[in-house]
ROSE-4610 file (N, C-alpha, C; in Angstrom, 1 decimal, always signed):
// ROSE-4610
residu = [X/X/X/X/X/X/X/X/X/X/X/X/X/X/X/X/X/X/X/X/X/X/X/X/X/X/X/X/X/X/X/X/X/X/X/X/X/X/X/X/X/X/X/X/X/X/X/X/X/X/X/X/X/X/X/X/X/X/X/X/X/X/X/X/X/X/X/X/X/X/X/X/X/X/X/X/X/X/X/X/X/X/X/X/X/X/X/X/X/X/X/X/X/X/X/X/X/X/X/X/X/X/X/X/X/X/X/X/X/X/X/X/X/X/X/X/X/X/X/X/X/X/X/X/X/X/X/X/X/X/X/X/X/X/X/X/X/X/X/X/X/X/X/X/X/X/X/X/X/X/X/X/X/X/X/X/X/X/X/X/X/X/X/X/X/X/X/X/X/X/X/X/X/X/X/X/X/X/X/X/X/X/X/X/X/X/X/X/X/X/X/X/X/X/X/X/X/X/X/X/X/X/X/X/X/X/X/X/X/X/X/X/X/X/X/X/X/X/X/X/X/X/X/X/X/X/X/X/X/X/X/X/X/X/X/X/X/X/X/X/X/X/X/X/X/X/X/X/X/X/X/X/X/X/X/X/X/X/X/X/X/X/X/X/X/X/X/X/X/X/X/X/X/X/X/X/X/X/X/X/X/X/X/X/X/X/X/X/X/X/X/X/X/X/X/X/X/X/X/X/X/X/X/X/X/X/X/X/X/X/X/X/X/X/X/X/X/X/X/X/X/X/X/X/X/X/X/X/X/X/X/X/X/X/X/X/X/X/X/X/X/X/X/X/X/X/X/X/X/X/X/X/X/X/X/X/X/X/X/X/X/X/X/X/X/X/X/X/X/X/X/X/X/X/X/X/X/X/X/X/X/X/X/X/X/X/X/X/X/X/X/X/X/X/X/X/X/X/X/X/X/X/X/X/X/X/X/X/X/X/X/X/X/X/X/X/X/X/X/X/X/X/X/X/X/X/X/X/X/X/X/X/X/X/X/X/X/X/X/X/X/X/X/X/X/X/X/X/X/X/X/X/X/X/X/X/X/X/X/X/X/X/X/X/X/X/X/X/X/X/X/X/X/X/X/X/X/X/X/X/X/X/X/X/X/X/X/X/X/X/X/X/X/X/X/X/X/X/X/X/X/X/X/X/X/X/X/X/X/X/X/X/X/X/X/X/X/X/X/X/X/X/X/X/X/X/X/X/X/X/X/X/X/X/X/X/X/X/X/X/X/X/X/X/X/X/X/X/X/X/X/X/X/X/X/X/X/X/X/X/X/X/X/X/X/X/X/X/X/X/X/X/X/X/X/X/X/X/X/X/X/X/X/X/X/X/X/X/X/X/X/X/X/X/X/X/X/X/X/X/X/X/X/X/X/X/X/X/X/X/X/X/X/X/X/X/X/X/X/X/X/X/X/X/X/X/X/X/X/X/X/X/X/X/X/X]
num = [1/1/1/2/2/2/3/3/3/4/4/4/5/5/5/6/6/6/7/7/7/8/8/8/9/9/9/10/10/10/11/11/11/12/12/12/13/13/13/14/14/14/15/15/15/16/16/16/17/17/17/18/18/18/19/19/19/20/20/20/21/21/21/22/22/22/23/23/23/24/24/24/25/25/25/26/26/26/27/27/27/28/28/28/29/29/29/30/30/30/31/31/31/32/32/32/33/33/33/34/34/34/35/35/35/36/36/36/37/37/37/38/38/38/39/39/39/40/40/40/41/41/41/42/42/42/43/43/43/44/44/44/45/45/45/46/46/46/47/47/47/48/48/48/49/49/49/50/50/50/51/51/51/52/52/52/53/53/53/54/54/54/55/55/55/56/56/56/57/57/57/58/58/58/59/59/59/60/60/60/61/61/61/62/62/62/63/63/63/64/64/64/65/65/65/66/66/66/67/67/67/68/68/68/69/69/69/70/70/70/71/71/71/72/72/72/73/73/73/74/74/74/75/75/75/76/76/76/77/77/77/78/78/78/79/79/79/80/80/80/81/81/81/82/82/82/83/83/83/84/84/84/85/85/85/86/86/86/87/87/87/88/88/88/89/89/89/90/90/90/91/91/91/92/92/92/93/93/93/94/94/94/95/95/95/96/96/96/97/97/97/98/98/98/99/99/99/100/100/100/101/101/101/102/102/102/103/103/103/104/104/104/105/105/105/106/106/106/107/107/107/108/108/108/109/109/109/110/110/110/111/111/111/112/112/112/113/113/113/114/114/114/115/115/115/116/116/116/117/117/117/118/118/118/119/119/119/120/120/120/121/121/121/122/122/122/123/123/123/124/124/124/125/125/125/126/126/126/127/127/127/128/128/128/129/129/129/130/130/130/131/131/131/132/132/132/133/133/133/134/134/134/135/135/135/136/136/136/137/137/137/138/138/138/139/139/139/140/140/140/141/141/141/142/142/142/143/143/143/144/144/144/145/145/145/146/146/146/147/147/147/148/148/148/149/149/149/150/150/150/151/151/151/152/152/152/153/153/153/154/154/154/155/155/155/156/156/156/157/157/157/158/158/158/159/159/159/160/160/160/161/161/161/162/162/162/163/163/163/164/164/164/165/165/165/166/166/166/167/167/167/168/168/168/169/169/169/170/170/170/171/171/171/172/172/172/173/173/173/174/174/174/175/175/175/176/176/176/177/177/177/178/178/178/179/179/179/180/180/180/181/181/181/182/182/182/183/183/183/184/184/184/185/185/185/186/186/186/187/187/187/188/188/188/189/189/189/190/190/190/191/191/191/192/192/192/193/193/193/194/194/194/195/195/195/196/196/196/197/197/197/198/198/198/199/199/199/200/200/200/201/201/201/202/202/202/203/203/203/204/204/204/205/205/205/206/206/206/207/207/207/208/208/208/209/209/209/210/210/210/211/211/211/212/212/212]
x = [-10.5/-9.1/-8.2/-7.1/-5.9/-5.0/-5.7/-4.4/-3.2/-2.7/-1.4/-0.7/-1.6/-1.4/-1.9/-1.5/-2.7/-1.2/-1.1/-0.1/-1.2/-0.7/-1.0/+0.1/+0.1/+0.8/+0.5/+1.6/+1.5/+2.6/+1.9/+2.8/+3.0/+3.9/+4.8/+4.5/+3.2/+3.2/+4.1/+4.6/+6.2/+5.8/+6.7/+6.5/+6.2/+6.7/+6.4/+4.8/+4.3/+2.8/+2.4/+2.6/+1.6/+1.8/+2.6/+2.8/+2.7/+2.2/+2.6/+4.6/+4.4/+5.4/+6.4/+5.4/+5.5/+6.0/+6.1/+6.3/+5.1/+4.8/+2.9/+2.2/+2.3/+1.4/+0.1/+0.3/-1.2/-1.8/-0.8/-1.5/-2.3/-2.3/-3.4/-4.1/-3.9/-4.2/-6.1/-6.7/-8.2/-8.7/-8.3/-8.2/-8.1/-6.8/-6.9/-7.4/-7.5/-9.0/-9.9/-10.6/-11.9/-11.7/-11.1/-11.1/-10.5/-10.4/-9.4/-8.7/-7.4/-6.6/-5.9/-5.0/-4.0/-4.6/-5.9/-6.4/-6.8/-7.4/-8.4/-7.2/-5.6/-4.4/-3.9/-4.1/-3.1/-4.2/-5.4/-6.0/-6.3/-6.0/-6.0/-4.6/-3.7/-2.4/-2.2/-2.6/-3.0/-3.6/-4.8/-5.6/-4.9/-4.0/-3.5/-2.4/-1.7/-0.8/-1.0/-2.3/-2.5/-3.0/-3.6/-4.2/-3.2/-1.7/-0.6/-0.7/-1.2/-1.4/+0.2/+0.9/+1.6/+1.8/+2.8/+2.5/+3.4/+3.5/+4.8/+4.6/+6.1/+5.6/+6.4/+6.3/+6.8/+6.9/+8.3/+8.3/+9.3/+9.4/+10.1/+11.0/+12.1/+13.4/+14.3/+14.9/+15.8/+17.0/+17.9/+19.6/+19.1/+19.8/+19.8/+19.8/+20.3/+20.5/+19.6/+18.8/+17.7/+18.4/+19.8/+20.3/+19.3/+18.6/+18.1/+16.8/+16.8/+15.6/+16.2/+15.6/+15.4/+16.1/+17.1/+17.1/+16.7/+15.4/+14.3/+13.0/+12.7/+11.7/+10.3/+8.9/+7.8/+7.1/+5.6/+4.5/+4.9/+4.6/+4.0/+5.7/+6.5/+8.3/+8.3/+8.2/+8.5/+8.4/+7.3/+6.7/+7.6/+8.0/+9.1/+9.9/+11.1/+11.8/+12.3/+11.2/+10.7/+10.6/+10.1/+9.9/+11.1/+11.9/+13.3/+12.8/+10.8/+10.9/+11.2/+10.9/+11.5/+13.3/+13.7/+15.8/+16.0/+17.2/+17.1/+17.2/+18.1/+18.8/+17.6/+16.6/+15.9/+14.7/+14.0/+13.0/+12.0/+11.5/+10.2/+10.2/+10.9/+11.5/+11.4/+11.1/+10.7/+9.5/+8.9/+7.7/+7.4/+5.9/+5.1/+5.2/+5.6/+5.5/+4.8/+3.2/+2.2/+2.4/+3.2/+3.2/+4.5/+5.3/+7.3/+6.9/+7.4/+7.7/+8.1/+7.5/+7.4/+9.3/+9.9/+10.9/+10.2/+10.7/+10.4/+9.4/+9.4/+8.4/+9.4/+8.6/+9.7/+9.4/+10.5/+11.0/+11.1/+10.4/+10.7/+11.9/+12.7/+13.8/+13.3/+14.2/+14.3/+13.3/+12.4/+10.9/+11.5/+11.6/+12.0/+11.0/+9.9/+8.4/+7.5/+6.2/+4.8/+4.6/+5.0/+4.4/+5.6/+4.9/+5.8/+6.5/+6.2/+6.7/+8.2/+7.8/+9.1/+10.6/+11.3/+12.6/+13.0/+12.1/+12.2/+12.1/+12.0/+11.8/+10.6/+10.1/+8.6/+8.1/+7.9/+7.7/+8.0/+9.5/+10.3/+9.8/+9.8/+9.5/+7.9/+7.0/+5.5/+5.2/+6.5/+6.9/+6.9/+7.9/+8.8/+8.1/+7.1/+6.5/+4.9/+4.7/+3.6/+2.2/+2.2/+1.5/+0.5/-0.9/-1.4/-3.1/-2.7/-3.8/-2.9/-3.1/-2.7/-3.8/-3.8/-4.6/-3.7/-4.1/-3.1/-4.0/-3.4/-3.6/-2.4/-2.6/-1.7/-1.6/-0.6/-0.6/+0.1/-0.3/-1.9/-2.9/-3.5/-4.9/-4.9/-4.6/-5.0/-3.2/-2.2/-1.1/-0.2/+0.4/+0.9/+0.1/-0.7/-1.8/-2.3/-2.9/-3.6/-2.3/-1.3/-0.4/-0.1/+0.6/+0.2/-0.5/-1.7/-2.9/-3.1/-2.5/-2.7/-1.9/-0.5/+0.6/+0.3/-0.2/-0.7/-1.8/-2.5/-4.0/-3.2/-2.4/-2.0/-0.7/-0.3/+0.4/-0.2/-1.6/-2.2/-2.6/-2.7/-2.8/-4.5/-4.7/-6.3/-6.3/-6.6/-6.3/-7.2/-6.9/-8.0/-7.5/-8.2/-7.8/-8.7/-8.0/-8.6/-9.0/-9.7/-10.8/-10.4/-10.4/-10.5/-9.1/-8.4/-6.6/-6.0/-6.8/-5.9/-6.0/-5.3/-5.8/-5.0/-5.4/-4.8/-5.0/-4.7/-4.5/-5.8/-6.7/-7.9/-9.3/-10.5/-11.2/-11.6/-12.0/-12.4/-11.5/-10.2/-9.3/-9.7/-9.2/-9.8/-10.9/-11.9/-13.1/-13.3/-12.8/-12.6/-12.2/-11.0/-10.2/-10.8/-11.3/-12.1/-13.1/-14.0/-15.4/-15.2/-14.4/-14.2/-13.1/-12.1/-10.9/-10.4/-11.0/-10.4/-11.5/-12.9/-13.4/-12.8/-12.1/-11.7/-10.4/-9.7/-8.7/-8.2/-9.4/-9.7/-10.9/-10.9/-12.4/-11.6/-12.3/-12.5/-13.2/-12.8/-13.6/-12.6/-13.7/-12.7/-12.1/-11.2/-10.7/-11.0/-12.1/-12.9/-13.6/-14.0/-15.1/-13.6/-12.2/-11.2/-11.1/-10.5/-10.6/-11.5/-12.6/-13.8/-13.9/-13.1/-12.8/-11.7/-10.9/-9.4/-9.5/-10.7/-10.9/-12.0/-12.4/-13.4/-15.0/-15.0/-16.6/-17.5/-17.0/-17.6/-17.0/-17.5/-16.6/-16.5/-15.8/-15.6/-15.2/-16.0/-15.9/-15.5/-14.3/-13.4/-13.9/-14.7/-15.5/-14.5/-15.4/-14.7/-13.7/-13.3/-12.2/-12.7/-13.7/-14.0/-13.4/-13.0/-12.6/-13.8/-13.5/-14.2/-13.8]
y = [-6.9/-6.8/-6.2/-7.3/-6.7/-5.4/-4.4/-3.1/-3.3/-4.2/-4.6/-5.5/-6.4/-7.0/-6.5/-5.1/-4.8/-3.5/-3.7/-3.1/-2.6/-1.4/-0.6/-0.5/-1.0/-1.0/-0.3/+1.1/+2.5/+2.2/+1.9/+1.4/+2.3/+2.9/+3.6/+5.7/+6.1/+7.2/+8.2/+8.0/+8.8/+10.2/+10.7/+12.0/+11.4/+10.7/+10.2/+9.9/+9.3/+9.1/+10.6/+11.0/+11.7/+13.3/+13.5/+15.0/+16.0/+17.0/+17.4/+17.7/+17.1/+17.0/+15.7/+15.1/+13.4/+12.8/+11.7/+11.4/+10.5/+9.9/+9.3/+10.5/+11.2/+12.3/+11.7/+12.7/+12.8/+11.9/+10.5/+8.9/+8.6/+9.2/+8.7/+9.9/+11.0/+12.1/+12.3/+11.7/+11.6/+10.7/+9.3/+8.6/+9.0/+9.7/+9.7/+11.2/+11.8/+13.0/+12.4/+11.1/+10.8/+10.0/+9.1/+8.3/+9.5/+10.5/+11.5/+10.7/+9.6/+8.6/+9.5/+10.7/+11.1/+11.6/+12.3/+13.0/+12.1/+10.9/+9.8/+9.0/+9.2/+8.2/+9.2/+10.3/+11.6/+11.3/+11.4/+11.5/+9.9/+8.9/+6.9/+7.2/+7.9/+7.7/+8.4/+9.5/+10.3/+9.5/+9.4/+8.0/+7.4/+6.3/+5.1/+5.2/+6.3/+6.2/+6.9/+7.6/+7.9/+7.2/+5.6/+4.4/+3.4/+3.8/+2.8/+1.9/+1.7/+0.8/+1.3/-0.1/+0.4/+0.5/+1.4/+1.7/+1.6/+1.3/+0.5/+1.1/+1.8/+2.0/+1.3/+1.5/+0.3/+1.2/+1.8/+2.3/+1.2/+2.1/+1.2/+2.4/+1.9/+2.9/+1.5/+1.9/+1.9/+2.5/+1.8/+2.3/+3.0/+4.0/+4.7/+4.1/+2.7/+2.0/+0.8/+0.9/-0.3/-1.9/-2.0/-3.0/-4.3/-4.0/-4.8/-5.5/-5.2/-5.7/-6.4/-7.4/-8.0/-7.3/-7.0/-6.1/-6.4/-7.2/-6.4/-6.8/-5.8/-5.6/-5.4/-6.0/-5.6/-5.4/-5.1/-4.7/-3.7/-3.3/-2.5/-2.1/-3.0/-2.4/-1.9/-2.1/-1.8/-0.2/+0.1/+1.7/+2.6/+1.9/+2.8/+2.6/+1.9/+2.0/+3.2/+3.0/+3.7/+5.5/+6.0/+6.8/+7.1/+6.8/+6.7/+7.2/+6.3/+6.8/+5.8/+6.5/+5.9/+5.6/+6.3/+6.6/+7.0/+6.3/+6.5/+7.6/+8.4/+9.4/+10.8/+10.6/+11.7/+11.7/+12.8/+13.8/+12.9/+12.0/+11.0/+10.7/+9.7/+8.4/+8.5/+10.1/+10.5/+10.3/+10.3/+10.2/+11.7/+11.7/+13.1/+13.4/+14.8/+15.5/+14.9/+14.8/+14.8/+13.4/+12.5/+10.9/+10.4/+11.5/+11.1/+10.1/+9.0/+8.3/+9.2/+8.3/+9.1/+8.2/+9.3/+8.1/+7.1/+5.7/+4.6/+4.1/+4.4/+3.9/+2.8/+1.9/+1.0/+1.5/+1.3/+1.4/+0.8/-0.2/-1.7/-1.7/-2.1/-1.8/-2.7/-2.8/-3.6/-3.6/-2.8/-3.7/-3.0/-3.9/-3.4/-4.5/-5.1/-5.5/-5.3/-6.0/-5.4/-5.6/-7.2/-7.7/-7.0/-6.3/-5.7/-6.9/-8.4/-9.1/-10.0/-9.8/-10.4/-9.3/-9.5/-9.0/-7.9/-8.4/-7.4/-8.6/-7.6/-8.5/-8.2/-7.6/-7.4/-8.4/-9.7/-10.9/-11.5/-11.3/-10.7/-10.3/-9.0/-7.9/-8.2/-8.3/-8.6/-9.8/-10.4/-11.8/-11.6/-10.8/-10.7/-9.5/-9.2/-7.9/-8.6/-9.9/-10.4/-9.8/-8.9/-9.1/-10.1/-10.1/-10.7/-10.0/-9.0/-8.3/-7.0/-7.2/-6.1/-5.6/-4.2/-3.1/-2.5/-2.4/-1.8/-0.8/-0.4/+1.1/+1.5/+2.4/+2.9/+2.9/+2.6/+2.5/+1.1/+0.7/+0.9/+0.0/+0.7/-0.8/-1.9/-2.1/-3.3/-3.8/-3.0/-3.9/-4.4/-2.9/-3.3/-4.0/-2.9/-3.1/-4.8/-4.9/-6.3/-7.5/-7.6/-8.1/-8.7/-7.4/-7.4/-8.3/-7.6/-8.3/-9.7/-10.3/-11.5/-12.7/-11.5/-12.9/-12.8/-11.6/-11.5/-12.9/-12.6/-13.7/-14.7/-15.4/-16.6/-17.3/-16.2/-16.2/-16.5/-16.4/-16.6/-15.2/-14.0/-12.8/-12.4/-11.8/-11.2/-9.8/-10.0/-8.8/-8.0/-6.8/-5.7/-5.0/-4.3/-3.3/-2.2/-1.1/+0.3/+1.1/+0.8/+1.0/+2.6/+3.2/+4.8/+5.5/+4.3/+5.0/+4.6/+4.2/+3.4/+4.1/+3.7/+4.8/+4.4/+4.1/+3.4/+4.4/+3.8/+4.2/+4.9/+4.5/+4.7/+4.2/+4.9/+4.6/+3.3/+2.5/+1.5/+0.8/+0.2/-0.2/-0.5/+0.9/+1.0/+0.2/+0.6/-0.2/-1.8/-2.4/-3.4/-4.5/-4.1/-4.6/-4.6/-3.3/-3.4/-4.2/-4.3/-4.9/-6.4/-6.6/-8.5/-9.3/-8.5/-9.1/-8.6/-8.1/-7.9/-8.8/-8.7/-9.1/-10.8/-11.2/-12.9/-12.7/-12.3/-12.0/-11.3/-10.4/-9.1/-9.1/-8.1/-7.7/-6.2/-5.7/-4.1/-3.5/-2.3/-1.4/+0.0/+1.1/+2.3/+2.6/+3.7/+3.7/+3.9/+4.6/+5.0/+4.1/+3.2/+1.8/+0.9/+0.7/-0.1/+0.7/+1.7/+2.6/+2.3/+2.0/+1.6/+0.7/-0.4/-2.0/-1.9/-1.0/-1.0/-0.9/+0.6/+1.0/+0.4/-1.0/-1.5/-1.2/-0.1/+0.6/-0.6/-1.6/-2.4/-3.5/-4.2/-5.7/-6.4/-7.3/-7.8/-9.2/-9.3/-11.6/-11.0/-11.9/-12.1/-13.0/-13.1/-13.7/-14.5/-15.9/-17.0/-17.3/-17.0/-17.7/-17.8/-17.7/-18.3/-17.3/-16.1/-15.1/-14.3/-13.8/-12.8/-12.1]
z = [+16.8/+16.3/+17.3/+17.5/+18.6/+17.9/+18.5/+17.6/+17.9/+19.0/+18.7/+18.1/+17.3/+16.2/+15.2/+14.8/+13.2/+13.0/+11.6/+11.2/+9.5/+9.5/+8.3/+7.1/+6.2/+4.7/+4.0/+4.1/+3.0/+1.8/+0.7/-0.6/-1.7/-2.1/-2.5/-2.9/-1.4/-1.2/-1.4/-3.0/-3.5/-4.2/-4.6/-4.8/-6.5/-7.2/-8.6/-8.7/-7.8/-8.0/-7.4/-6.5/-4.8/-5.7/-6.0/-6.3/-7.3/-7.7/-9.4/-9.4/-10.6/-11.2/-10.9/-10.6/-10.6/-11.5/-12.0/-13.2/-13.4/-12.9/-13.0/-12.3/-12.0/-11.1/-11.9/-13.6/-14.1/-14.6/-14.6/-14.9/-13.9/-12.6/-11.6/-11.1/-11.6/-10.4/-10.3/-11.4/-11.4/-10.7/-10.6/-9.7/-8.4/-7.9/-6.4/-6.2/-7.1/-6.6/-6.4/-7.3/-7.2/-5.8/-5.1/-4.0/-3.0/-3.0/-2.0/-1.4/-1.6/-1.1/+0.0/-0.6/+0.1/+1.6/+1.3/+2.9/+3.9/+2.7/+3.6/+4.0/+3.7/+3.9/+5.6/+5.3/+6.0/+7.1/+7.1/+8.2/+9.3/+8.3/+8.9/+9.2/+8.5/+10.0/+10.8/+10.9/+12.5/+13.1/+12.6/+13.9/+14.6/+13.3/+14.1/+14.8/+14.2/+15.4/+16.7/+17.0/+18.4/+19.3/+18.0/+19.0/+19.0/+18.3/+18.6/+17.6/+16.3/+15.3/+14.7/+14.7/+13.5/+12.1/+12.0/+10.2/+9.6/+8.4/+7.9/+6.2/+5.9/+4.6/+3.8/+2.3/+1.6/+0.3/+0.0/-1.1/-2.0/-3.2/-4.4/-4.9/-5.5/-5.8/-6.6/-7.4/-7.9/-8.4/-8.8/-9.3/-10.5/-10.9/-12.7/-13.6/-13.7/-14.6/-14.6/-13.6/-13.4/-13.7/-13.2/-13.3/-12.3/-11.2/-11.0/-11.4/-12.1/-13.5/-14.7/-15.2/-16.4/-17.6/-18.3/-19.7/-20.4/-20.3/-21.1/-20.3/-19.6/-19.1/-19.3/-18.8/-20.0/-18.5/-19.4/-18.5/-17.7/-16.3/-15.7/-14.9/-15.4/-14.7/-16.4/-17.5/-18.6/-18.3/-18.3/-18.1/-17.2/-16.0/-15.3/-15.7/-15.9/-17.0/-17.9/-18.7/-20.1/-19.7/-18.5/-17.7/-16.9/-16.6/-15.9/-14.2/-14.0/-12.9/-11.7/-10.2/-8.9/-9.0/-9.6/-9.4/-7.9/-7.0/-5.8/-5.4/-6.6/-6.3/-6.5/-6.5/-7.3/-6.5/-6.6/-5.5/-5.7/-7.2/-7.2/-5.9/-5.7/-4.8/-3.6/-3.0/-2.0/-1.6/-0.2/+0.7/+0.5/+0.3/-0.2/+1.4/+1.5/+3.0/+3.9/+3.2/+4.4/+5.0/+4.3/+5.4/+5.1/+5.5/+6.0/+7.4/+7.2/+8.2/+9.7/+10.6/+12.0/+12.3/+13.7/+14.0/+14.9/+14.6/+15.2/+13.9/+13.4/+12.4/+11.0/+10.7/+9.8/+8.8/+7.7/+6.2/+5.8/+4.3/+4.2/+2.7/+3.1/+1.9/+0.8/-0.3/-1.5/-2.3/-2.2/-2.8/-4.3/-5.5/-6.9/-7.8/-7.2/-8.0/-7.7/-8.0/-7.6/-5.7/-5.3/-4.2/-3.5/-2.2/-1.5/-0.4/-0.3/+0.4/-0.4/-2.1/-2.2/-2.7/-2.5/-2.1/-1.2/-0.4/+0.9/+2.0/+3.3/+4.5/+5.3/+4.8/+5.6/+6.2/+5.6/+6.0/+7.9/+7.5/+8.4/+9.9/+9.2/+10.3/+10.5/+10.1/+10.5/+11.3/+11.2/+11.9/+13.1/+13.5/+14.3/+15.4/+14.9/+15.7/+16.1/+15.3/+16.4/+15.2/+14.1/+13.6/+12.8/+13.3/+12.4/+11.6/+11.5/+10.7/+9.7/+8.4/+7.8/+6.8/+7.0/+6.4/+5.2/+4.1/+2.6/+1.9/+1.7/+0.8/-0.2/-1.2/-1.9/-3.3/-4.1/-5.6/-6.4/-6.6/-7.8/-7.4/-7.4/-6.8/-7.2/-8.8/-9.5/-9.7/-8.9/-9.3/-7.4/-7.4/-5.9/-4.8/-5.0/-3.2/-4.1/-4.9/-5.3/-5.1/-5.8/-5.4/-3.5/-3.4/-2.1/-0.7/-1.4/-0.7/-1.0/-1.8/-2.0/-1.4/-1.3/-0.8/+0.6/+1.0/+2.7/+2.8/+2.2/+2.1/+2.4/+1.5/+1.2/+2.3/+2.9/+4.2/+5.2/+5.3/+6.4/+7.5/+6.9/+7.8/+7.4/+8.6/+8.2/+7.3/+6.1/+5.3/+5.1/+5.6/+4.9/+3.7/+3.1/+1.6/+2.2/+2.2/+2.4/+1.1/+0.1/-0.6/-1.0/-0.1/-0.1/+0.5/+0.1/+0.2/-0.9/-2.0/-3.1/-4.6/-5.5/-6.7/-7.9/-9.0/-9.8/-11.5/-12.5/-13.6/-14.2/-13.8/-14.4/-13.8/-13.4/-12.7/-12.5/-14.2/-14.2/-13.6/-13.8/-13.2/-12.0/-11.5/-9.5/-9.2/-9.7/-9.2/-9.6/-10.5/-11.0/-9.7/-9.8/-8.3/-7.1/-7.0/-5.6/-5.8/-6.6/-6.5/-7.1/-7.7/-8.1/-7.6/-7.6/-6.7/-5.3/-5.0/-3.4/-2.4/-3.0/-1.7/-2.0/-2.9/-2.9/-2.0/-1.2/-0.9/+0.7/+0.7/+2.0/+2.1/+3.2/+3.7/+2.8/+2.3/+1.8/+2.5/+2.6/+3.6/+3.6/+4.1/+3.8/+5.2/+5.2/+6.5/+7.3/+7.4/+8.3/+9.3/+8.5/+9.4/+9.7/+9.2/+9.5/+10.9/+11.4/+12.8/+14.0/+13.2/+14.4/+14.8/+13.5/+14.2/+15.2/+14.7/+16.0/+16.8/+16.9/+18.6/+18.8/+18.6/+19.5/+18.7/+18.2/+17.9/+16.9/+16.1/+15.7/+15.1/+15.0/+15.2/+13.4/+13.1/+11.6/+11.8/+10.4/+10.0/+8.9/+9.1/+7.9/+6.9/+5.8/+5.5/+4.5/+4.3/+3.5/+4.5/+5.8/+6.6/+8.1/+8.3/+9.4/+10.9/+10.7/+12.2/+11.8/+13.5/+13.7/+15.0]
């Protein structure tokens, strides 16, 4: 894997999910104790950015009035909504300390649904930077990152899911996704063995597509 073609996707590492006093804090905080997401996230971006991988984060924010949504919203926007959380104007919406964007590092604007490719331009920018491998992590396993990872798939990018940066509503959930839907989609793998593919230490087949 060319680390200059391998970009990392950190999805909505906000103070609403990442922090107490979150507004989902304690809808996931068992979850990402049990996966340790944020250390095993804090410590895959030290790495990569000392081997020059880049890292791209991808939060979600909205207006107060959630005008950019449906008036009447259901499922899994229903809940924020309902929650009045990710408001631009407010501390959620923020990047948890430990992984504020470096300078030079990209911000992917617009994302106000699950897939962080549509109404945004990341597409775009992963274009345009020569990427063709993306590694995802973040929240929710079984909504963003799954999403996500799918339109990547279907794009044509070699996709990994970082397994042990991800963390969702509820364990079963989490593992659900990991273990039936990701391997149709990504190679899954935790961060640790994703590092050893970058720097060379061991090599990956992208299985069901034929690289290696």
């Amino acid at each position: 894997m060319n680390k200059n073609e391998t970009a990392i996707l950190l999805i909505e590492f906000q103070n609403d999910f990442t922090s107490k006093g979150g507004i989902f804090h304690d809808a996931v905080k068992s979850v990402v104790q049990e996966t340790n997401m944020i250390e095993n996230t804090i410590s895959l971006v030290k790495e990569a950015r000392s081997q020059g991988v880049e890292v791209i984060h991808i939060p979600i924010s909205f207006t107060e009035n959630y005008n950019e949504l449906t008036r009447s919203p259901y499922g899994i926007l229903k809940g924020i909504v309902d929650n009045n959380a990710f408001q631009k104007t407010s501390w959620g919406v923020e990047f948890i300390e430990d992984l504020k964007p470096q300078k030079g590092e990209v911000v992917i604007e617009g994302k106000r649904g699950l897939c962080a490719f549509h109404s945004t331009n990341l597409g775009f920018i992963l274009r345009s930077k020569g990427i063709k491998n993306v590694a995802i992590g973040g929240f929710l396993t079984n909504c963003c990152v799954e999403s996500t990872m799918r339109t990547a798939y279907e794009n044509g990018y070699n996709v990994i899911t970082l397994k042990d940066c991800c963390a969702s509503l509820s364990s079963e959930e989490h593992h659900n996704a990991i273990n039936n839907d990701f391997p149709m989609f990504s190679q899954p793998m935790t961060s640790h063995d994703f590092m050893k593919v970058v720097e060379g230490k061991d090599s990956l087949v992208l299985e069901g597509k034929g690289y290696e």
